[in-house]
C-alpha positions as CSV (number, residue, x, y, z in Angstrom):
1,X,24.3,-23.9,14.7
2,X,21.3,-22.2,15.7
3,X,17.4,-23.3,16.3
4,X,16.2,-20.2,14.5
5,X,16.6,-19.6,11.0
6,X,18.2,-17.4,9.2
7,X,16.4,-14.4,7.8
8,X,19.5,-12.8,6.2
9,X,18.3,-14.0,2.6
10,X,14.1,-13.3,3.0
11,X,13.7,-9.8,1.8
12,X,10.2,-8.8,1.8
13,X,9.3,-6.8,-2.0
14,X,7.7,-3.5,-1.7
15,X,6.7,-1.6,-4.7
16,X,5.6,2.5,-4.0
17,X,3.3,4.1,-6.1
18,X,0.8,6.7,-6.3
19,X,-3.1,6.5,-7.6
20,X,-6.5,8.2,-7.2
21,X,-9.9,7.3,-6.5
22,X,-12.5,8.5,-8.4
23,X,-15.3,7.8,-6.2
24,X,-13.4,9.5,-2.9
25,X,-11.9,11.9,-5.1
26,X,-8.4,11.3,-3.1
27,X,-4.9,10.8,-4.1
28,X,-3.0,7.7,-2.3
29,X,0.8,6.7,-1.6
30,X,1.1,3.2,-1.6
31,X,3.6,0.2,-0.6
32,X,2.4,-3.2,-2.2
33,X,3.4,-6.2,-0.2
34,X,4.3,-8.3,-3.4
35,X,4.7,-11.5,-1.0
36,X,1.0,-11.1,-0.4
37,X,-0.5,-9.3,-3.0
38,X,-1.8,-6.6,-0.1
39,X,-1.7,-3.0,-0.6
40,X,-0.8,-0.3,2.5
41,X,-3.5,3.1,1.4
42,X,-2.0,6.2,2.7
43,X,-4.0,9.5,1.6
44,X,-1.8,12.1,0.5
45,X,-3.9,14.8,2.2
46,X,-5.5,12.8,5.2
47,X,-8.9,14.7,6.1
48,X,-8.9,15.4,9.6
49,X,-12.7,15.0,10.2
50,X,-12.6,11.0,10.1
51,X,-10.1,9.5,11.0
52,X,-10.8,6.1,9.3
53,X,-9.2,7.4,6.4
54,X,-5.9,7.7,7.4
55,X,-4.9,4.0,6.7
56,X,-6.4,1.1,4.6
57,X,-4.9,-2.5,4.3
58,X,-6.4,-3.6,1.1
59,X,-6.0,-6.7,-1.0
60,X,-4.3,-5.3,-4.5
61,X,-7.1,-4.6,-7.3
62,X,-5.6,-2.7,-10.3
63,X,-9.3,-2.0,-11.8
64,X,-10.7,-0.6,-8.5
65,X,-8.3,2.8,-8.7
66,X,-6.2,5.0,-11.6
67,X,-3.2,4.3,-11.3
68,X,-0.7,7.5,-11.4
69,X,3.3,7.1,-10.6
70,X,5.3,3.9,-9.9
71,X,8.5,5.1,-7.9
């Protein structure tokens, strides 16, 4: 018997896919956190002169970006 729970059986879904946005003209990898409908931004080609572009945590919009490559 044990006081903490198993966590053997809660996977946590994560989808990868790719898409663009038109108004930063960049190209993102994403992982989308199904559990909480978040989405993990990572720029394919992070520019070095700001680095506040190298990671977003944003809540999943589908309209906001064009959707490329599910994989």
């Amino acid at each position: 018997m044990s006081i903490v729970p198993s966590l053997k059986n809660k996977g946590l879904e994560v989808s990868r896919f790719l898409d663009w946005c038109k108004y930063k003209n960049t190209f993102y990898n994403n992982l989308y956190l199904e559990e909480y409908d978040l989405v993990i931004k990572m720029p394919l080609i992070p520019k070095n002169d700001d680095s506040r572009d190298k990671l977003k945590l944003k809540k999943f919009d589908l309209t906001k970006y064009t959707y490329l490559l599910s994989y």
